[in-house]
mmJSON file of the N, C-alpha and C atoms, coordinates in Angstrom:
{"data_MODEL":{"atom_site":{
"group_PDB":["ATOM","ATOM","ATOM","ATOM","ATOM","ATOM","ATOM","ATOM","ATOM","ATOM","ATOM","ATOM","ATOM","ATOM","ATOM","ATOM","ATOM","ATOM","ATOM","ATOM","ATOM","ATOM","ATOM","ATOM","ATOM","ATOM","ATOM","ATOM","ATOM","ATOM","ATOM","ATOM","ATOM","ATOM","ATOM","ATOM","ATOM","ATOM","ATOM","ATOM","ATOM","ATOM","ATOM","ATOM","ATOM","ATOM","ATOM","ATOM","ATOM","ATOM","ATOM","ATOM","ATOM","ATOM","ATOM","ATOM","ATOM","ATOM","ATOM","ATOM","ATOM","ATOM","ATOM","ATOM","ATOM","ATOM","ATOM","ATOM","ATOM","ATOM","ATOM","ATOM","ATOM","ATOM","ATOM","ATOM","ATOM","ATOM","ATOM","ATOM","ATOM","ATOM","ATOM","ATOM","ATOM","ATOM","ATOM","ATOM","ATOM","ATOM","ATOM","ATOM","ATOM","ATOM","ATOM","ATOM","ATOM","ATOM","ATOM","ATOM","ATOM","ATOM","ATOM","ATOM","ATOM","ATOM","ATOM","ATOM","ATOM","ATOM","ATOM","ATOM","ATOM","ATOM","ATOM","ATOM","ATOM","ATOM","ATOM","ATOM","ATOM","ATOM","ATOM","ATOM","ATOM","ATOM","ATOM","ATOM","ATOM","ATOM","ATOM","ATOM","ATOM","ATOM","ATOM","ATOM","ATOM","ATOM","ATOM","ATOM","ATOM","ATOM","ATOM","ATOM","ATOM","ATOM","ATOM","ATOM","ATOM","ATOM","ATOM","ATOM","ATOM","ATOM","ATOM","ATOM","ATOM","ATOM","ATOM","ATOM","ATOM","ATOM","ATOM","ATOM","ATOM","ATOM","ATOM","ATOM","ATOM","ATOM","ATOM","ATOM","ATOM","ATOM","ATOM","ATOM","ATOM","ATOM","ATOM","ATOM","ATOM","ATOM","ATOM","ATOM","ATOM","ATOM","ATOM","ATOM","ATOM","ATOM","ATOM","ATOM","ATOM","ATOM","ATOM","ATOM","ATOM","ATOM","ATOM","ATOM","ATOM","ATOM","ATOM","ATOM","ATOM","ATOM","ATOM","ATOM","ATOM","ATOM","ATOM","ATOM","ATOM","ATOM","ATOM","ATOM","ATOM","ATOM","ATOM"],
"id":[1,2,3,4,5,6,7,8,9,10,11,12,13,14,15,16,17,18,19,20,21,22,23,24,25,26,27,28,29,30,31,32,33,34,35,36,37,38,39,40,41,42,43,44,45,46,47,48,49,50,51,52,53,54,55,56,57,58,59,60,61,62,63,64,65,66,67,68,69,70,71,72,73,74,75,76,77,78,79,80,81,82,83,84,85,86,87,88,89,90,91,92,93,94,95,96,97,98,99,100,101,102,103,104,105,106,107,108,109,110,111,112,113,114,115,116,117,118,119,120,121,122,123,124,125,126,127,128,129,130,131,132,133,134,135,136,137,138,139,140,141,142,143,144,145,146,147,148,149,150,151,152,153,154,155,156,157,158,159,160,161,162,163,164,165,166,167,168,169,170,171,172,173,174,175,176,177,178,179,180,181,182,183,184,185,186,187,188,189,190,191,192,193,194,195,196,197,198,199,200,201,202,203,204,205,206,207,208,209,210,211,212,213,214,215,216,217,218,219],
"type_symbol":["N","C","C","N","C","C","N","C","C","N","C","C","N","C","C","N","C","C","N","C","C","N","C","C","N","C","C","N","C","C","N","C","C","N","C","C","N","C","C","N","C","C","N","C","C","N","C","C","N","C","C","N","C","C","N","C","C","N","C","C","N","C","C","N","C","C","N","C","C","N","C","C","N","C","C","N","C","C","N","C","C","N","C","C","N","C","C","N","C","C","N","C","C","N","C","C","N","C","C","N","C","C","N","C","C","N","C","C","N","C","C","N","C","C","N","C","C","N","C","C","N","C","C","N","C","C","N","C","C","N","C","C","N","C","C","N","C","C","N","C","C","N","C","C","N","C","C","N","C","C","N","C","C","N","C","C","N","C","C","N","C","C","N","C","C","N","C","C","N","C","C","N","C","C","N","C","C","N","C","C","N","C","C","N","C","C","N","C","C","N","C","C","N","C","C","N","C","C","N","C","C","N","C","C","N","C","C","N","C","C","N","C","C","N","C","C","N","C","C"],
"label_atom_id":["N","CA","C","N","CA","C","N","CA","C","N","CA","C","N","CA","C","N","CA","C","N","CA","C","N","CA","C","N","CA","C","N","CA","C","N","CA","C","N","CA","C","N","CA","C","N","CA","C","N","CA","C","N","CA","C","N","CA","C","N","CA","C","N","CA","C","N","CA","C","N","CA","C","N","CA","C","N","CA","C","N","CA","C","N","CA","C","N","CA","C","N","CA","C","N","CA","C","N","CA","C","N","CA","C","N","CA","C","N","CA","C","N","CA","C","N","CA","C","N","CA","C","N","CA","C","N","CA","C","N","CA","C","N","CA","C","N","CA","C","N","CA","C","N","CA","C","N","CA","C","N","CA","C","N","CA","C","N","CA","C","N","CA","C","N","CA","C","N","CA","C","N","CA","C","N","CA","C","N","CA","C","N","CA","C","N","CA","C","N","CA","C","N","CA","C","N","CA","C","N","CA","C","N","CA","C","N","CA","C","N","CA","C","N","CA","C","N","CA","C","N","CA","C","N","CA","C","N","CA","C","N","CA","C","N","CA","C","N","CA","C","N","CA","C","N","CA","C","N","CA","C","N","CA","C"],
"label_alt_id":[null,null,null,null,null,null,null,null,null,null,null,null,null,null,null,null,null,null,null,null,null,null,null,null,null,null,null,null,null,null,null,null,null,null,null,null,null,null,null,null,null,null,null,null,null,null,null,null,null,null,null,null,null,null,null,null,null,null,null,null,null,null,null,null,null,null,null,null,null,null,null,null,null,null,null,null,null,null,null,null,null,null,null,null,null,null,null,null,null,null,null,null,null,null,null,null,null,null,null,null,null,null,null,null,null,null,null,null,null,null,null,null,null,null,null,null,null,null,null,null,null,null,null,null,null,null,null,null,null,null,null,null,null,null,null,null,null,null,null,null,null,null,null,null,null,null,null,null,null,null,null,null,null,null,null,null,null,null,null,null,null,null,null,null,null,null,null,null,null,null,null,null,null,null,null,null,null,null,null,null,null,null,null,null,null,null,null,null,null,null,null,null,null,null,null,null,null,null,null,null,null,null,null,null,null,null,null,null,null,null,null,null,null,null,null,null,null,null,null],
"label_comp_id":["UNK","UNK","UNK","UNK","UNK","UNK","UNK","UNK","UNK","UNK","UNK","UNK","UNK","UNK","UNK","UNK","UNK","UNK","UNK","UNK","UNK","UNK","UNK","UNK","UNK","UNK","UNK","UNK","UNK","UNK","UNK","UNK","UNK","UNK","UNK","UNK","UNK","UNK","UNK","UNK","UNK","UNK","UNK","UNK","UNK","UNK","UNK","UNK","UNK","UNK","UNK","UNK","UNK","UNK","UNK","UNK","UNK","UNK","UNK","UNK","UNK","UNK","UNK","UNK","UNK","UNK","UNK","UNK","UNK","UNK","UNK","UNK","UNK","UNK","UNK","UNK","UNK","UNK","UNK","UNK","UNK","UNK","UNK","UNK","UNK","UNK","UNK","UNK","UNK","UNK","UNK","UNK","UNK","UNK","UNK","UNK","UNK","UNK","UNK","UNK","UNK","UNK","UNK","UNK","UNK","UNK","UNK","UNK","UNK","UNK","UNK","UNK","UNK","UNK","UNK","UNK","UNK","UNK","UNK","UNK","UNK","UNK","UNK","UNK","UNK","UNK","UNK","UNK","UNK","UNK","UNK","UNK","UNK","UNK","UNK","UNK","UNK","UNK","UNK","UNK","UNK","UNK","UNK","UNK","UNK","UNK","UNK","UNK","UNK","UNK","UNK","UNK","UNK","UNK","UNK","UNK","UNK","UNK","UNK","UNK","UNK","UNK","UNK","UNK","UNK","UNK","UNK","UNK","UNK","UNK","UNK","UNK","UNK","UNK","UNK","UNK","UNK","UNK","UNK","UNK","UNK","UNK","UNK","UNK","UNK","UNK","UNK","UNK","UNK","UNK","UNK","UNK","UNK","UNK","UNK","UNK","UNK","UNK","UNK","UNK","UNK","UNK","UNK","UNK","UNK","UNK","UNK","UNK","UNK","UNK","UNK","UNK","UNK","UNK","UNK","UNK","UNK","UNK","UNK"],
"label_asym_id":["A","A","A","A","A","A","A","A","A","A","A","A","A","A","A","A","A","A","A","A","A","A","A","A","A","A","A","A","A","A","A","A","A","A","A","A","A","A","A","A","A","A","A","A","A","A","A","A","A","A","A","A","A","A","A","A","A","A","A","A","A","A","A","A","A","A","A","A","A","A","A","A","A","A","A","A","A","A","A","A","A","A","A","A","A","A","A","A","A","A","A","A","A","A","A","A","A","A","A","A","A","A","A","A","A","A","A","A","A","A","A","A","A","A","A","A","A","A","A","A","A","A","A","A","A","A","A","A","A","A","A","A","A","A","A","A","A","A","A","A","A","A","A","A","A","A","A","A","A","A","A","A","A","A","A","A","A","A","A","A","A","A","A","A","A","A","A","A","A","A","A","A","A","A","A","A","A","A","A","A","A","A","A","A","A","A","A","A","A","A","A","A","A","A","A","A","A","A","A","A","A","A","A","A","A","A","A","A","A","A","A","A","A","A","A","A","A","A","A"],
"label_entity_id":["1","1","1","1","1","1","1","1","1","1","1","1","1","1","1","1","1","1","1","1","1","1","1","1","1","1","1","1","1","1","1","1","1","1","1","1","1","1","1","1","1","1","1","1","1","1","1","1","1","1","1","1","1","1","1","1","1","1","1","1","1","1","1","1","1","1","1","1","1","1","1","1","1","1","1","1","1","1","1","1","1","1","1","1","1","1","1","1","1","1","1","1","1","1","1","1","1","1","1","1","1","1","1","1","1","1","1","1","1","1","1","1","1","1","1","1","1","1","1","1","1","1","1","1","1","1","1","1","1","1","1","1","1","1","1","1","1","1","1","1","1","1","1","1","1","1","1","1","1","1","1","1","1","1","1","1","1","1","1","1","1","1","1","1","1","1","1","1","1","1","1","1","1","1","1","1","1","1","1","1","1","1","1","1","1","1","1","1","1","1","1","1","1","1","1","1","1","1","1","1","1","1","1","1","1","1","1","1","1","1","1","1","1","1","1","1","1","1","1"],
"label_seq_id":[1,1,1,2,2,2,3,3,3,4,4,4,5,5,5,6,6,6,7,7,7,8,8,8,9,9,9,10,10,10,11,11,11,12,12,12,13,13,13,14,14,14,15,15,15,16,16,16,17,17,17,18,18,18,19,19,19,20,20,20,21,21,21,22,22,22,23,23,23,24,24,24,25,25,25,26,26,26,27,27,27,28,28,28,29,29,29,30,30,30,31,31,31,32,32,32,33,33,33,34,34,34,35,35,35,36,36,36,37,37,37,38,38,38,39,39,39,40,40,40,41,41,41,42,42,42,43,43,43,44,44,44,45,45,45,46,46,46,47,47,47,48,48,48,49,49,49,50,50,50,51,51,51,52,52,52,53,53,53,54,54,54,55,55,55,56,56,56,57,57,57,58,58,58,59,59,59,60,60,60,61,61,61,62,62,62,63,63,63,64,64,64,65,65,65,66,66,66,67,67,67,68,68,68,69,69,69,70,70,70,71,71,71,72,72,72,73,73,73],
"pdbx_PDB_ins_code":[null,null,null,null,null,null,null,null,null,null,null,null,null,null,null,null,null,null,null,null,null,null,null,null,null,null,null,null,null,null,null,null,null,null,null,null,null,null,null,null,null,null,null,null,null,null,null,null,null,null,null,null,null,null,null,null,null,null,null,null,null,null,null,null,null,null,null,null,null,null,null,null,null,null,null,null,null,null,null,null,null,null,null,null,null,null,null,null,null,null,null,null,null,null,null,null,null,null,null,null,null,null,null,null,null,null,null,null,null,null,null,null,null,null,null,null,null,null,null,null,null,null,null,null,null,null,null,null,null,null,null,null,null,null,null,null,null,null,null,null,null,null,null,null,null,null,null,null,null,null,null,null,null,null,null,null,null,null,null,null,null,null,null,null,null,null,null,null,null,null,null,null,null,null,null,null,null,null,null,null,null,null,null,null,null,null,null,null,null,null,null,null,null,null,null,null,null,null,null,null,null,null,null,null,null,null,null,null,null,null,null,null,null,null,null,null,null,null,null],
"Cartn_x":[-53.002,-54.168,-54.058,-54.082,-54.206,-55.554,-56.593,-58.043,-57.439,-58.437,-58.688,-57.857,-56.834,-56.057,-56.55,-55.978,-56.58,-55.467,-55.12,-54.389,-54.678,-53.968,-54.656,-54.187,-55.134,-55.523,-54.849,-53.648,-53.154,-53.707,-54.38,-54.538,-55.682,-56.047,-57.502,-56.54,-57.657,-57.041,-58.345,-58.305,-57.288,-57.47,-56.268,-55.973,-56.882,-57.62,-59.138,-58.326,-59.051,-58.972,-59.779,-58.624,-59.368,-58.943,-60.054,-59.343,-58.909,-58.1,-57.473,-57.868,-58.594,-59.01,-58.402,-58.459,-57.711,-57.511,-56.406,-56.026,-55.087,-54.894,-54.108,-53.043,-51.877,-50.729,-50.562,-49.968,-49.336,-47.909,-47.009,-45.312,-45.363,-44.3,-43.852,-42.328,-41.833,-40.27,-39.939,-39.074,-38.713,-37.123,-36.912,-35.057,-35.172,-33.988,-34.002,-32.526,-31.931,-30.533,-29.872,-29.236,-28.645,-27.679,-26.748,-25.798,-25.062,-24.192,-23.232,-23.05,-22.63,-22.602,-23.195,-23.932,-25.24,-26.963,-27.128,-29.12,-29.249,-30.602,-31.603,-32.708,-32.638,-33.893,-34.772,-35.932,-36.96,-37.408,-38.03,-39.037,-40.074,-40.868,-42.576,-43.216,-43.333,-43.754,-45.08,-46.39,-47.663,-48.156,-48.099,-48.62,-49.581,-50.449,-52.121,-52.088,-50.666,-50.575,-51.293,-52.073,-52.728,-52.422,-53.383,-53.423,-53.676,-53.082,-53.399,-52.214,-53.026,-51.684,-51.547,-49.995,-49.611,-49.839,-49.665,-50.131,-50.713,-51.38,-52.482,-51.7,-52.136,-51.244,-50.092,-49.569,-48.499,-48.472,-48.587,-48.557,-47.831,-47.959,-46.913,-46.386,-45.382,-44.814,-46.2,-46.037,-46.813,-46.12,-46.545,-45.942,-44.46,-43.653,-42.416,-41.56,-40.764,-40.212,-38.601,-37.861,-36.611,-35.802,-34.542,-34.15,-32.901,-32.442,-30.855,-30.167,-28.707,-27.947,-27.105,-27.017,-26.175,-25.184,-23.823,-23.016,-22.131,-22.167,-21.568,-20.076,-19.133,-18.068,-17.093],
"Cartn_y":[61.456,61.051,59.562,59.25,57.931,57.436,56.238,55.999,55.313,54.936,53.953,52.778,52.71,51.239,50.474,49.273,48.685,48.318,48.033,47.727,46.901,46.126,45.672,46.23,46.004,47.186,46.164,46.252,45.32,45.495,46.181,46.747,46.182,45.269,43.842,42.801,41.803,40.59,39.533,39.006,38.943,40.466,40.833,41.254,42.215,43.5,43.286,44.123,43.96,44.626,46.047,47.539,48.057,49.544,50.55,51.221,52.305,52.796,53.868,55.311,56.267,57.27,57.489,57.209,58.054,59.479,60.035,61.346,61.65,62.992,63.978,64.916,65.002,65.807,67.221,67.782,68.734,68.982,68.867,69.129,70.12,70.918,72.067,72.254,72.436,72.877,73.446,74.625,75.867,75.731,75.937,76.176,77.334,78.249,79.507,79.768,79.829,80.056,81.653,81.882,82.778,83.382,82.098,82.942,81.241,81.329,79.691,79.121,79.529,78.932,78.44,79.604,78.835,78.847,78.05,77.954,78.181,78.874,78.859,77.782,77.398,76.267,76.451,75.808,75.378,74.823,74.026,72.715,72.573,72.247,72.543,71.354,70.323,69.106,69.017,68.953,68.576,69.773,71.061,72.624,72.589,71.534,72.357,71.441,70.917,70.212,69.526,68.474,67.471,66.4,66.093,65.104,63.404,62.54,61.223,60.162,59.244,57.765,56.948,56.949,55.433,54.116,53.906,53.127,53.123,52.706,53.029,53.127,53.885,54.984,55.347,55.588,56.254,57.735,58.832,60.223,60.103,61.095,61.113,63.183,63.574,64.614,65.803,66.754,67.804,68.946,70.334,71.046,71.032,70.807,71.248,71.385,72.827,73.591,73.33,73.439,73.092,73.791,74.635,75.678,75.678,76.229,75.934,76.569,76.508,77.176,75.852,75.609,74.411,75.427,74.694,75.24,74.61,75.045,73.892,74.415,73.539,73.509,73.489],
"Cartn_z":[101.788,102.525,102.839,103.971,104.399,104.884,104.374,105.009,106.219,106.819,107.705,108.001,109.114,109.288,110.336,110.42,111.524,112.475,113.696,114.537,115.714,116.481,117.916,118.683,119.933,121.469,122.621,122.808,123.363,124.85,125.469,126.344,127.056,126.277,126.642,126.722,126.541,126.752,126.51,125.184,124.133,123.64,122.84,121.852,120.851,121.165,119.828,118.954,117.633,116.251,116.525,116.741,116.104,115.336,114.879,113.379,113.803,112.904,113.668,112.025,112.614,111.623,110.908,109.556,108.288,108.672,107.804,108.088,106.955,107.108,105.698,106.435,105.876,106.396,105.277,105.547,104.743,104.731,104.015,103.959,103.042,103.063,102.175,102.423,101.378,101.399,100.167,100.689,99.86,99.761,98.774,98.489,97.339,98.27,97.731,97.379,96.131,95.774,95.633,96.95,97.141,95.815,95.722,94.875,94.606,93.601,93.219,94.308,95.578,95.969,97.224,97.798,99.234,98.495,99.154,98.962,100.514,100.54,101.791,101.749,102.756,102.93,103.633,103.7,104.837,105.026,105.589,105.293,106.51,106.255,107.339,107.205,108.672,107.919,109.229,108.767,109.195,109.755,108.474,108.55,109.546,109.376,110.408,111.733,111.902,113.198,113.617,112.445,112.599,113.732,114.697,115.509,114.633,114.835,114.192,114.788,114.627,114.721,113.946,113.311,112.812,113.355,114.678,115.608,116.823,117.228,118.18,119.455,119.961,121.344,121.262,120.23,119.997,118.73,119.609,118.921,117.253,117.145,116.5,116.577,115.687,115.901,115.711,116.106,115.752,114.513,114.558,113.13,113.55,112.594,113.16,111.714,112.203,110.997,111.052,110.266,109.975,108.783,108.998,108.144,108.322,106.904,107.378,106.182,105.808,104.933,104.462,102.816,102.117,101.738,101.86,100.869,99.955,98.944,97.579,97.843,98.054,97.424,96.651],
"occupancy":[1.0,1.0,1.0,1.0,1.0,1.0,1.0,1.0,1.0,1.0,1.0,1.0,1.0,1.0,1.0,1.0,1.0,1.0,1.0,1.0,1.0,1.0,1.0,1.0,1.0,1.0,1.0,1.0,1.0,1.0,1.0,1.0,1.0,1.0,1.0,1.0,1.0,1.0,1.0,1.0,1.0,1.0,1.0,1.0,1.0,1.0,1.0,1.0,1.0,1.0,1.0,1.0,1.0,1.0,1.0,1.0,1.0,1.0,1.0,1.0,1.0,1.0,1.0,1.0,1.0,1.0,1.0,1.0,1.0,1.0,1.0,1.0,1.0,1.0,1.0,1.0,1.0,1.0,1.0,1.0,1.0,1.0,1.0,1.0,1.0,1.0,1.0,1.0,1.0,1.0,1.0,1.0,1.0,1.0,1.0,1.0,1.0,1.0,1.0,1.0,1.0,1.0,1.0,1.0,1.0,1.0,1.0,1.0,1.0,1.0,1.0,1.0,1.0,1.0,1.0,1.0,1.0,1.0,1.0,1.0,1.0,1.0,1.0,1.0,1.0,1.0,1.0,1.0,1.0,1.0,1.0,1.0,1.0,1.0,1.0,1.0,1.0,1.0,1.0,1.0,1.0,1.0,1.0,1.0,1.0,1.0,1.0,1.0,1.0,1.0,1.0,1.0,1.0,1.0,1.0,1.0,1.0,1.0,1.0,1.0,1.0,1.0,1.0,1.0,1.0,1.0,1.0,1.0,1.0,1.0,1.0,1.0,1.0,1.0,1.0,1.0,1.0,1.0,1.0,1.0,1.0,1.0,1.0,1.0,1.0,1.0,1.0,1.0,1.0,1.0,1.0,1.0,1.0,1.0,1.0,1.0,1.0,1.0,1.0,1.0,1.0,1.0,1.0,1.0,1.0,1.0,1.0,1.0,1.0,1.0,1.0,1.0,1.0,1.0,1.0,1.0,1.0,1.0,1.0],
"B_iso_or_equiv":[0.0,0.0,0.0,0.0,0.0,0.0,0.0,0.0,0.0,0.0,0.0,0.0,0.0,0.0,0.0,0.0,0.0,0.0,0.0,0.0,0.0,0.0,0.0,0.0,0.0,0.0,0.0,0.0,0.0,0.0,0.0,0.0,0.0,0.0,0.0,0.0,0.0,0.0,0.0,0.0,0.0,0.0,0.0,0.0,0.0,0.0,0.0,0.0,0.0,0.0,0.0,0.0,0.0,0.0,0.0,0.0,0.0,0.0,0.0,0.0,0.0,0.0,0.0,0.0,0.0,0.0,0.0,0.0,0.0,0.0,0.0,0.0,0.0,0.0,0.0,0.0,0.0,0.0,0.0,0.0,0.0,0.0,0.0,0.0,0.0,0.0,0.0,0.0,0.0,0.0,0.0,0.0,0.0,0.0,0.0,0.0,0.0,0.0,0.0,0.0,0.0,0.0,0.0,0.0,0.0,0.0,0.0,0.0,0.0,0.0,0.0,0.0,0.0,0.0,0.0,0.0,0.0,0.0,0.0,0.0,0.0,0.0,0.0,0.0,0.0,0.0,0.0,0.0,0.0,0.0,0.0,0.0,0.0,0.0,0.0,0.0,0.0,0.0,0.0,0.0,0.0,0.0,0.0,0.0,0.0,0.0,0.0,0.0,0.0,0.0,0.0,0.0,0.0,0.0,0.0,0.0,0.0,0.0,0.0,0.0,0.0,0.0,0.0,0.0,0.0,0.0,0.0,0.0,0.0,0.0,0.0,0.0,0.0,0.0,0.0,0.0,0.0,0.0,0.0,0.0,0.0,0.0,0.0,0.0,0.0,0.0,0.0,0.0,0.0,0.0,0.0,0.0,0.0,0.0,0.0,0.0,0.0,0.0,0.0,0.0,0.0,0.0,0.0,0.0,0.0,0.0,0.0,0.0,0.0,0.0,0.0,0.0,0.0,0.0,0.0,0.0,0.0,0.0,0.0],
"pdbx_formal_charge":[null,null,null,null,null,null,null,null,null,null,null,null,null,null,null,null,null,null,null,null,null,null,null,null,null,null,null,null,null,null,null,null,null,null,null,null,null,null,null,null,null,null,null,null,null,null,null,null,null,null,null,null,null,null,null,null,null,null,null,null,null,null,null,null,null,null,null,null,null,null,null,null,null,null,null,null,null,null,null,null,null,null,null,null,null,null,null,null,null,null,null,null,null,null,null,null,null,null,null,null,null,null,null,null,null,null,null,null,null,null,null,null,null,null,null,null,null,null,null,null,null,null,null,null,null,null,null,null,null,null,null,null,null,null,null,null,null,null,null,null,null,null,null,null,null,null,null,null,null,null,null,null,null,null,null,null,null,null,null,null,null,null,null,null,null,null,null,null,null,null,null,null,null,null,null,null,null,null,null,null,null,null,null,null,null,null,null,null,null,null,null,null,null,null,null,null,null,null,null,null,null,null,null,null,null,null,null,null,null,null,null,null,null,null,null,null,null,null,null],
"auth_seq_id":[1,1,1,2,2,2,3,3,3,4,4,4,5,5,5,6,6,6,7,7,7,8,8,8,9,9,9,10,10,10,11,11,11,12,12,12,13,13,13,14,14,14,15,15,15,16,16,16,17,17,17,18,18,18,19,19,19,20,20,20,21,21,21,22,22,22,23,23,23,24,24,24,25,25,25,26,26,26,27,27,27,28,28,28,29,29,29,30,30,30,31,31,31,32,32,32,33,33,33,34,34,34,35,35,35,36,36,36,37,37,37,38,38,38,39,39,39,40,40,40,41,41,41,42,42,42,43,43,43,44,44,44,45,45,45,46,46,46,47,47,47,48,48,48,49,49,49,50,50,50,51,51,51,52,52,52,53,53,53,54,54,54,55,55,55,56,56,56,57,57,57,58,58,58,59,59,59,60,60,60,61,61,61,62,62,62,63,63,63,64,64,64,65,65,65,66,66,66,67,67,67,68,68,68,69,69,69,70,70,70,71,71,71,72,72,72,73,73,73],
"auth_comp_id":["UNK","UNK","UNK","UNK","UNK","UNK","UNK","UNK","UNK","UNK","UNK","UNK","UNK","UNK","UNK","UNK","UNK","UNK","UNK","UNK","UNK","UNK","UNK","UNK","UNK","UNK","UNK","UNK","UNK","UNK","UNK","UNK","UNK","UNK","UNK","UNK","UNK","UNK","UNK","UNK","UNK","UNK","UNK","UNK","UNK","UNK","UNK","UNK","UNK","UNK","UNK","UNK","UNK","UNK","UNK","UNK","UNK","UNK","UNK","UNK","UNK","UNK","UNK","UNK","UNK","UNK","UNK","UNK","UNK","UNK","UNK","UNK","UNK","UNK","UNK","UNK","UNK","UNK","UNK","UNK","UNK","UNK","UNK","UNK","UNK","UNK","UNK","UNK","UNK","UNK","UNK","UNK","UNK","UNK","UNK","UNK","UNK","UNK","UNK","UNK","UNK","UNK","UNK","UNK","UNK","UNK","UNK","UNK","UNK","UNK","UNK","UNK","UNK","UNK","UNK","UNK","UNK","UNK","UNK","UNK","UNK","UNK","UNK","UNK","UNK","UNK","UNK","UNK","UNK","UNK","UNK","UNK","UNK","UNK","UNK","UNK","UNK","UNK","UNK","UNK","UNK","UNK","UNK","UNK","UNK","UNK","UNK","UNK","UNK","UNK","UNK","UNK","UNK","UNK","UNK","UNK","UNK","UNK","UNK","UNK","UNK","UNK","UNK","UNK","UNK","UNK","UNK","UNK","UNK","UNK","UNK","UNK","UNK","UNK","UNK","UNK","UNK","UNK","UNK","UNK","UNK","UNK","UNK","UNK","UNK","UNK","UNK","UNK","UNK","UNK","UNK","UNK","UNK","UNK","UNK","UNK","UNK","UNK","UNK","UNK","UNK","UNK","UNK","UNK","UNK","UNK","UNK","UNK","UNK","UNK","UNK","UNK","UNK","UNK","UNK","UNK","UNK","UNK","UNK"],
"auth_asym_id":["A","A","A","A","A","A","A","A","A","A","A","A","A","A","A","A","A","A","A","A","A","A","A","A","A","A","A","A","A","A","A","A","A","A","A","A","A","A","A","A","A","A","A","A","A","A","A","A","A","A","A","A","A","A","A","A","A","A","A","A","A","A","A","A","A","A","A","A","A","A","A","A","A","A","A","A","A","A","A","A","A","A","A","A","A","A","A","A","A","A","A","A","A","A","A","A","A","A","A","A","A","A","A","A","A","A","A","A","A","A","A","A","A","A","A","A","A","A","A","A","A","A","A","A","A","A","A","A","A","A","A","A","A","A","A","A","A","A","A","A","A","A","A","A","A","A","A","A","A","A","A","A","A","A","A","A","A","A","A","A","A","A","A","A","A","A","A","A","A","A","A","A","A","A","A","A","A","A","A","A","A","A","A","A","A","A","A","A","A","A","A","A","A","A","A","A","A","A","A","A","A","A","A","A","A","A","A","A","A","A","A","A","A","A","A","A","A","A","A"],
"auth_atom_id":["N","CA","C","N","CA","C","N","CA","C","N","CA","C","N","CA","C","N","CA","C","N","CA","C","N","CA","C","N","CA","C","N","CA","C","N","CA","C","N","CA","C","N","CA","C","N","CA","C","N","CA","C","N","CA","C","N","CA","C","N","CA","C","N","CA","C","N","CA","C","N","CA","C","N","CA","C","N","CA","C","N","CA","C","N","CA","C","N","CA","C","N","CA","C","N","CA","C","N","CA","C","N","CA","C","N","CA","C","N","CA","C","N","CA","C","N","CA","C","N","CA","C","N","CA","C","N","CA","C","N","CA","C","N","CA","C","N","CA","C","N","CA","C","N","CA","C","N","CA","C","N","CA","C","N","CA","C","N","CA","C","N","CA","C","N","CA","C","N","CA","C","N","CA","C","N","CA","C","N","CA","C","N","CA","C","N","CA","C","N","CA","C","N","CA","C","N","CA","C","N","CA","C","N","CA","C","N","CA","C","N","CA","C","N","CA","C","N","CA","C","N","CA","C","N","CA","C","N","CA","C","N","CA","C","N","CA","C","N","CA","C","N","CA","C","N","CA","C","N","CA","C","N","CA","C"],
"pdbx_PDB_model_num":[1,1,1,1,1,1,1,1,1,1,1,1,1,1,1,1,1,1,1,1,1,1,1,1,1,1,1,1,1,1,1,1,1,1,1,1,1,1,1,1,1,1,1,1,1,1,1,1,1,1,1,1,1,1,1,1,1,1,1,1,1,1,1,1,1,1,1,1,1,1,1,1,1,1,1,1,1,1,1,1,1,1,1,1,1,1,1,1,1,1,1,1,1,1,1,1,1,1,1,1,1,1,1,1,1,1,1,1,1,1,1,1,1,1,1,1,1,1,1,1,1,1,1,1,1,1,1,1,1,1,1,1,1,1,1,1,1,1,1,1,1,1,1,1,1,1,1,1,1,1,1,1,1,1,1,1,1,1,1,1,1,1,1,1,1,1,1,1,1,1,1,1,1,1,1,1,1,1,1,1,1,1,1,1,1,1,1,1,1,1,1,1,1,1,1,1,1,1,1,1,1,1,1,1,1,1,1,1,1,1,1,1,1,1,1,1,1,1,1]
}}}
């Protein structure tokens, strides 16, 4: 959970101070061991596809999932 930051609105002139809404993410990642030598993965980063900004007018990513196969050598 992140509260409340503040940033400037470069987009005046001068410069104003202002806040940008606290907000909460969700990540999850699963590793699943096949056998000695592969794992299954997954990883799910901002489940409820929370809208928010690190910096003011700039998005950031939406849900996005990522999966794959390790193999030990």
């Amino acid at each position: 959970m992140y509260g409340t930051r503040f940033d400037n609105d470069y987009a005046t002139f001068p410069p104003t101070r202002v806040a940008l809404a606290g907000y909460g993410i969700v990540d999850i990642a699963i590793t699943f061991r096949a056998s000695e030598t592969f794992d299954l993965y997954t990883r799910i980063e901002n489940l409820f596809d929370q809208e928010y900004e690190e910096v003011l007018g700039y998005g950031t990513m939406g849900c996005t999932a990522v999966g794959g196969i390790k193999m030990k050598l």
